[in-house]
Structures are given as C-alpha cells and as structure tokens.
C-alpha positions as CSV (number, residue, x, y, z in Angstrom):
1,X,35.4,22.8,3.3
2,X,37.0,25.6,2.1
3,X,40.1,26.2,4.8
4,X,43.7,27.1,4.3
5,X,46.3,24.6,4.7
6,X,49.2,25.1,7.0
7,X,52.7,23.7,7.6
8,X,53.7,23.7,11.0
9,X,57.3,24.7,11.2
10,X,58.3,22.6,14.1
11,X,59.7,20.2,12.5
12,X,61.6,22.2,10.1
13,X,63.3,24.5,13.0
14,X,66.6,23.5,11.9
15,X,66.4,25.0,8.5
16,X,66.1,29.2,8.3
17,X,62.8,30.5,8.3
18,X,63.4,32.3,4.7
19,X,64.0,28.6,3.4
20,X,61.4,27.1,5.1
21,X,59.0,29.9,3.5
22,X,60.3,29.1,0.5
23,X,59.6,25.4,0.4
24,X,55.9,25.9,2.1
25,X,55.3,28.4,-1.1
26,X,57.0,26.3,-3.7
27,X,55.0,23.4,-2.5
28,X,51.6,25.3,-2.2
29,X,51.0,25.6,1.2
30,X,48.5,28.8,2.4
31,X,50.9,29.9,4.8
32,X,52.5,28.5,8.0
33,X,51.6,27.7,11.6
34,X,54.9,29.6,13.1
35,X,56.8,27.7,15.5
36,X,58.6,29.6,18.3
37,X,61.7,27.6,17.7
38,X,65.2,28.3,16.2
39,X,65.2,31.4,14.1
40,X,61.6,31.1,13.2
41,X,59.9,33.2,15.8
42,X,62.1,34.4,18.8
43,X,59.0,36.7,21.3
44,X,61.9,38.0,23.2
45,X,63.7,39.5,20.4
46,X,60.2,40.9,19.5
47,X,60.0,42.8,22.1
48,X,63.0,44.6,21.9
49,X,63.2,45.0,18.0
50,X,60.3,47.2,16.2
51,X,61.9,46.0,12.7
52,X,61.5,42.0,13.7
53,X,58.3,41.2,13.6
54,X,57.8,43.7,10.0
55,X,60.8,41.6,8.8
56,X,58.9,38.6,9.2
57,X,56.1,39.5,7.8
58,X,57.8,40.8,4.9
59,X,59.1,37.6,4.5
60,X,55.9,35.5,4.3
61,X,54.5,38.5,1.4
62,X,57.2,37.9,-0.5
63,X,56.7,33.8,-0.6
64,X,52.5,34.6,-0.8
65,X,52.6,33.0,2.6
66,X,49.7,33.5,5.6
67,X,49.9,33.4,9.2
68,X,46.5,32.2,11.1
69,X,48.4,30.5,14.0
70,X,52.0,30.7,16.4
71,X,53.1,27.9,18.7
72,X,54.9,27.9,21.5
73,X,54.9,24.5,22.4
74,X,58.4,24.1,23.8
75,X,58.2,26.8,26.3
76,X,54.6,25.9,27.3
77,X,56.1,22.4,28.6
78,X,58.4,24.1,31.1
79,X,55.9,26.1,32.8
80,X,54.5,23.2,34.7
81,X,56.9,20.6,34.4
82,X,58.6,19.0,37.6
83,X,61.1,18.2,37.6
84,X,62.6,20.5,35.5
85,X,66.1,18.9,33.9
86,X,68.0,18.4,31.0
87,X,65.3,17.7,28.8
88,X,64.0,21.2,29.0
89,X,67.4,22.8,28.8
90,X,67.6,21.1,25.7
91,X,64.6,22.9,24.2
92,X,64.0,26.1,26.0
93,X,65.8,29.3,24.9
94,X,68.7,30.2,27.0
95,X,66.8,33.6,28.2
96,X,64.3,30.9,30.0
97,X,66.9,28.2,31.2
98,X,69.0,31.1,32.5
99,X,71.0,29.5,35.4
100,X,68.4,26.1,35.4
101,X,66.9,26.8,38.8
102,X,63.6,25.0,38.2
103,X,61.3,27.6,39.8
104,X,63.0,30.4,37.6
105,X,62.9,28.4,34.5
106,X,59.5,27.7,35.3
107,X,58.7,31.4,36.1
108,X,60.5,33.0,32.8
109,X,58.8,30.1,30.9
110,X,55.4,31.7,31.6
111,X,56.5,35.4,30.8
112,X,57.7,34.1,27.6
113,X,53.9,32.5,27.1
114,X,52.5,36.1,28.1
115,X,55.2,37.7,26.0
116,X,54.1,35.5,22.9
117,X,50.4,36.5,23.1
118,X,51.6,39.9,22.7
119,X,53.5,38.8,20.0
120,X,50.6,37.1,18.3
121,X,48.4,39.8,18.6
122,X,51.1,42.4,17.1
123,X,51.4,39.7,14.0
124,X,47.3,40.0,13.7
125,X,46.9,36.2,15.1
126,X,43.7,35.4,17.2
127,X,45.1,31.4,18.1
128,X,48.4,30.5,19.9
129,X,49.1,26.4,20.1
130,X,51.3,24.7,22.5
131,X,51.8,23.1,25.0
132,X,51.0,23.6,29.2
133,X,53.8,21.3,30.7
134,X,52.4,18.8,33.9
135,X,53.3,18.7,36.9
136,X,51.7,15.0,37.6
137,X,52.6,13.6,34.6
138,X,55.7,11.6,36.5
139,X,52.5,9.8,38.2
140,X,50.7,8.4,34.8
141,X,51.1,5.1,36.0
142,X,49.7,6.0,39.5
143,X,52.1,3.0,41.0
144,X,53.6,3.4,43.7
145,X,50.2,4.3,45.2
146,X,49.2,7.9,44.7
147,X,47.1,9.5,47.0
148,X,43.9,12.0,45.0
149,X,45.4,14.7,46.7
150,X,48.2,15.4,45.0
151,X,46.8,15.0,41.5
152,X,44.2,17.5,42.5
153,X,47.2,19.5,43.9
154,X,48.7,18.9,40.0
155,X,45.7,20.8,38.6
156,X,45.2,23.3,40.9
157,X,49.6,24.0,40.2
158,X,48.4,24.2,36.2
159,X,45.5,26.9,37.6
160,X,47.4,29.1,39.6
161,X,50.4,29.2,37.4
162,X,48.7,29.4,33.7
163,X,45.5,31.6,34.9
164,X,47.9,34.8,35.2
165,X,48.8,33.8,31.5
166,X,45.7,33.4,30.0
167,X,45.0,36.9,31.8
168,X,47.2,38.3,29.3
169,X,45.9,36.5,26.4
170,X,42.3,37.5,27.2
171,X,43.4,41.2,27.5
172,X,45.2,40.7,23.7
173,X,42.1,39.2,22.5
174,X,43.9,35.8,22.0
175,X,43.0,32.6,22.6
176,X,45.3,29.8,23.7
177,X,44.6,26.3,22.3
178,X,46.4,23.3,24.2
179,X,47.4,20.5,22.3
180,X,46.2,17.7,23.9
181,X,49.1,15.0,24.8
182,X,50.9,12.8,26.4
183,X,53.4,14.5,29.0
184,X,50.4,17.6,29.3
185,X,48.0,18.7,32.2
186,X,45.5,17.6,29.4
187,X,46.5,14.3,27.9
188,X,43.0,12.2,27.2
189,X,39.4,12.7,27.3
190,X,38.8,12.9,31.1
191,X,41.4,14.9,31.9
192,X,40.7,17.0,29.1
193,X,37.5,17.3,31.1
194,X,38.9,18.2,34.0
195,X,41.7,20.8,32.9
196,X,39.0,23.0,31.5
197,X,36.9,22.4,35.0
198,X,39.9,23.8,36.5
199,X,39.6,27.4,34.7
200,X,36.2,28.0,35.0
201,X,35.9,26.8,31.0
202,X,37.7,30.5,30.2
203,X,37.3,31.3,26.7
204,X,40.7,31.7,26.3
205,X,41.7,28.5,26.8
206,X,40.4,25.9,24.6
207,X,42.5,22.9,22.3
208,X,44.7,22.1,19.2
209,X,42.4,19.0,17.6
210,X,45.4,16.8,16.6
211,X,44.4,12.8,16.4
212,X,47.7,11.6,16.6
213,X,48.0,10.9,20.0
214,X,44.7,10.0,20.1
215,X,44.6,6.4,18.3
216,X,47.2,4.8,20.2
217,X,45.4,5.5,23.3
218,X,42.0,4.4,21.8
219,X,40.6,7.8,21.8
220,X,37.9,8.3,19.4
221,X,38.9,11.5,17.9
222,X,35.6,11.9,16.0
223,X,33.8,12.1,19.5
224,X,36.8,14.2,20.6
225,X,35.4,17.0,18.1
226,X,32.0,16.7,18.9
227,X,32.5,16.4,22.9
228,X,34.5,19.6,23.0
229,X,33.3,21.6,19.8
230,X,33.0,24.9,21.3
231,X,36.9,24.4,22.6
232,X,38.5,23.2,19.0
233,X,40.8,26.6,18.4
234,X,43.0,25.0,16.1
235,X,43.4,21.7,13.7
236,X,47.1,19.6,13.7
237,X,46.9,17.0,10.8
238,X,49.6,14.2,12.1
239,X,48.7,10.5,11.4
240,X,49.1,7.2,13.1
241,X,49.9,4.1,11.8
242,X,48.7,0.8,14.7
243,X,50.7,-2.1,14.2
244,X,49.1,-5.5,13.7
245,X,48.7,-7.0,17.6
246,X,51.2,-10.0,18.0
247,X,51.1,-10.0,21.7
248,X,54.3,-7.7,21.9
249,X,53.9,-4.4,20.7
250,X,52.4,-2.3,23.6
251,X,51.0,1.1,23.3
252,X,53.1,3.0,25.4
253,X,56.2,1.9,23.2
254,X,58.6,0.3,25.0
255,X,61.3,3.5,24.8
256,X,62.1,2.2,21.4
257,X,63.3,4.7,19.3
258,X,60.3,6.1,16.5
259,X,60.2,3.7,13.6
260,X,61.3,0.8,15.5
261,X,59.0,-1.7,13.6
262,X,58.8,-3.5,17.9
263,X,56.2,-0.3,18.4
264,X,52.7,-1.2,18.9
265,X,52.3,2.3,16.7
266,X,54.1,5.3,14.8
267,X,53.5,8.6,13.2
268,X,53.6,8.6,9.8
269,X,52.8,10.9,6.4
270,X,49.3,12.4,6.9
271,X,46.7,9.8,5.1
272,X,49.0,6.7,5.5
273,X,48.0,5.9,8.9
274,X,44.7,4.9,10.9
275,X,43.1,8.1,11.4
276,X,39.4,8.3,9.9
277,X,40.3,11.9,7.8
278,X,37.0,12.0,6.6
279,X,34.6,10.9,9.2
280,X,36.9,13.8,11.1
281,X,36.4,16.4,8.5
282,X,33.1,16.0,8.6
283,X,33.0,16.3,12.1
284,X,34.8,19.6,12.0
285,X,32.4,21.0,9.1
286,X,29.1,20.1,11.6
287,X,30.8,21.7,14.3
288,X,31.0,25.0,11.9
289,X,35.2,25.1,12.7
290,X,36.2,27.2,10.0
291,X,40.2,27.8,10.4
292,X,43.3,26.5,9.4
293,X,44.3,22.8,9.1
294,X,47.6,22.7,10.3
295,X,49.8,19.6,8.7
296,X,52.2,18.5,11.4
297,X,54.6,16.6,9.2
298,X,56.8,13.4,11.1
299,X,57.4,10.1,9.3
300,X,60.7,8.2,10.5
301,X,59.9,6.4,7.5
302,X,59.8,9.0,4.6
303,X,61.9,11.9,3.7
304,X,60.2,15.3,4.9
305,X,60.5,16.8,1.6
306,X,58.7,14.5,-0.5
307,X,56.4,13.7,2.9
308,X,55.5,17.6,3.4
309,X,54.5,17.8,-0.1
310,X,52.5,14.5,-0.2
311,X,50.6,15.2,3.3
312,X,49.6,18.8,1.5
313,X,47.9,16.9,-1.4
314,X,46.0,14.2,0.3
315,X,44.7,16.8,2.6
316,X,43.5,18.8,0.0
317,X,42.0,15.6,-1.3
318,X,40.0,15.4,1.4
319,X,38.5,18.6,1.8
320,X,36.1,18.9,-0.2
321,X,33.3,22.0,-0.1
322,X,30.1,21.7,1.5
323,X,26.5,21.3,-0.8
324,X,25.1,24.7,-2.2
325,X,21.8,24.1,-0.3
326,X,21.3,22.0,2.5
327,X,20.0,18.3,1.9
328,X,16.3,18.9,3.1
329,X,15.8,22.3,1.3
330,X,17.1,20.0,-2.3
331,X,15.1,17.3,-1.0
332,X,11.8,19.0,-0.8
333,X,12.7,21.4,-4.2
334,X,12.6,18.1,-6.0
335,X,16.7,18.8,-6.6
C-alpha cells in the first residue's frame, strides 16, 4: 500500500510554516496536508501576491516536502453555521469576521471556500478538506420537539449556499472532501446519506475518511469505506481511545475538557486507540483509494513532538504493499 504520508498542519498553526516544514522533513513525513490557518496558507493573500504561493512552494522543495491536499476547515464551519458568535470570531480570519454580521460572515466565508479552490488548483492540488458548517446542528438532540421541516430546511440552507461553491471547484477541476463530524451538515452515516442526496451526488463533493469521530458514535468505519467508496477523496489518520463503561462516562462527554479521564472517550497518538488500522487499510486498498494518508496528530496525553513522530512510524507499520499477483492467479500457478 504504497501511499505518502502526510502531516496535517492544523494542529501545528501556532508554529511558522518554515518550522513546521522543517520538523515534517526531519521526521520523514512525505509532505504536508496544508492547513489554511495562521501563516500556513492565507487564500486571500494569494490572490493578491503572485510571489506567495512560489514562496511556499519553494519552501516545501527546500525541506523535500509534497503537497497532495489543503484544508480549509475553519472557514468551511462558518458558512453554514447559525448562530454565528464568538466561537467563529475566534477562528475565522479577520477579512471573513469583518464587522461579525452573521449573514456577511457567512457570505465572505464562502468566497474564501471559492477563493481556496483557486488556490488549490494554482498549487497543483486536485482535493481540498474541510469542513461545511450546519445550520441544524443546534437541534442534534431534536428536544424541544422539532418539526421535519426545518431540518429539511437545514439541508436545503447547506444546498443553496455550498452549490455556488462547488460550482467553482468543478470549474478548477477540484474536488471538495467533507470531513465528516460532529457540528457538520454531515455528521454520521445517514446523514452522510442524505448530504450527498442533497447535491445530486456531484462529483465534486465527496469526504475526508477520518475514524475518529466515528468510534464514539458506534460508527463502523470499515463499512463507512466500503458504503461510500466512490466519495473517499481524502484519508485523516486520528485515533480513539473508548473508556472502560462504568455507568458514567457517556459518549457525548459531558463538556469536560479533552483528557479528562470522566470521558467515555478521547483522541489519542494514531495506533494507541480503538480504531481497527488494519481491517481499515485493507478496506481502502479494496476500494483502489490510492492518495495520501493524512496523520491528524491530537493526544492531550503525549507531547506532539514525540506523538507526530510516533503516529508517522506506526502508520508506516501498517501499510504494507499489496501481493505481486493476485491470490487466485498464485493459487492456480501452484505459487
């Protein structure tokens, strides 16, 4: 299974993007799954700089560093979102939070989305990741009674307001691959389902296969794979670890804080957690998914340096290259 192994930089958004290449090279990652967070990517300076997006590039020959994917993940929450508020001030760029009118944040979050498939296809990138913000989220717990009309209202608000978007990714040749997640139009099997009902199945929107958010919610992300296997753009390695039932922990987490040992689960250090890696691998080798696997480092429990390096070796562990000849044409050579 011979793909290239990624670091996503979201989590290291805090750092500069030089030392963050430097790092991902040192420690032998392929390249890096660009986030479009603090000085890492910024689409709006892109577009007015010719010299930006060559400087970056530069930077990744220099550190013998790839690019096969962007995300845009913060940005993609606001442009569905209600209500809009200070959590999104708190992640979008001040160009899109502007003077925090909801409808304008939402409205300059999606020319930023249509701005970074521009971006991506100027950086040669076929796959953005991120994230499509939901406007019945607030309702997961459908108490006090909600009536089916406004959740069909929900997806026909993510239709009308990310068509336009994909518009511009279809004419870039660039597909967009939602991360399926809590918070997002698209947070579980069904409504998975029902988000790619509600855009005709377009080919250019499909998913970012990341299991983490899967276990907790009892989502089979083997099935996941196979279910949607002509939508898997794009891989996120993040693990889970479920904590022993004892009657308390639940698995919505109590708003206790990540690492809170009350949790019914937590992320941790890809291959320390419950995810079946290898029974998913194998899945994404059947479905012939040949692109990046993406390792989304987050462990409240383990230092990102030593963790970032450690998740890049037990993923290479674990994929391992497919036979030279297929079983039944050794079987029947006498192999």
């Amino acid at each position: 299974m011979n793909h290239p192994v990624t670091l996503f930089t979201g989590q290291w958004a805090d750092l500069p993007f030089e030392e963050v290449c430097r790092l991902a090279s040192q420690w032998g990652y392929d390249g890096l799954e660009i986030a479009c967070s603090g000085d890492h990517l910024d689409v709006w300076r892109a577009a007015d700089d010719p010299r930006y997006l060559q400087e970056r590039r530069e930077l990744l020959d220099r550190h013998g560093l790839e690019v096969w994917a962007i995300s845009n993940h913060l940005t993609g929450q606001a442009v569905c979102d209600d209500p809009i508020d200070f959590r999104h001030e708190a992640i979008v760029r001040r160009t899109v939070w502007g003077d925090g009118d909801a409808e304008g944040v939402r409205r300059r979050a999606a020319e930023e989305m249509r701005l970074t498939a521009r971006v991506a296809r100027q950086l040669g990138v076929e796959t953005v990741v991120g994230f499509t913000g939901s406007r019945i989220w607030p309702y997961v717990a459908m108490f006090p009674p909600v009536p089916a009309s406004v959740i069909d209202a929900g997806y026909q608000d993510f239709a009308d307001r990310w068509n336009p978007i994909l518009d511009v990714f279809d004419g870039e040749g660039v597909r967009f691959a939602h991360e399926v997640h809590p918070s997002e139009i698209a947070y579980d099997y069904w409504s998975t389902v029902r988000a790619l009902d509600v855009v005709d199945h377009r080919t250019a929107f499909g998913l970012n296969w990341d299991p983490s958010h899967m276990m907790w919610q009892d989502i089979d992300p083997v099935s996941f794979i196979v279910d949607f296997a002509d939508r898997i753009y794009h891989v996120d390695c993040k693990d889970t670890r479920l904590r022993p039932h004892n009657g308390r922990a639940g698995r919505l987490g109590s708003h206790l804080a990540w690492g809170d040992p009350r949790r019914g689960w937590d992320f941790v250090s890809t291959g320390h957690g419950d995810v079946p890696w290898e029974d998913c691998f194998r899945a994404l080798r059947s479905i012939g998914y040949s692109g990046p696997i993406s390792i989304e480092w987050e462990d409240a429990g383990m230092d990102r340096i030593h963790g970032a390096q450690d998740a890049l070796q037990r993923v290479r562990s674990m994929l391992w290259a497919p036979p030279a000849a297929p079983f039944d044409d050794a079987f029947t050579s006498g192999e």
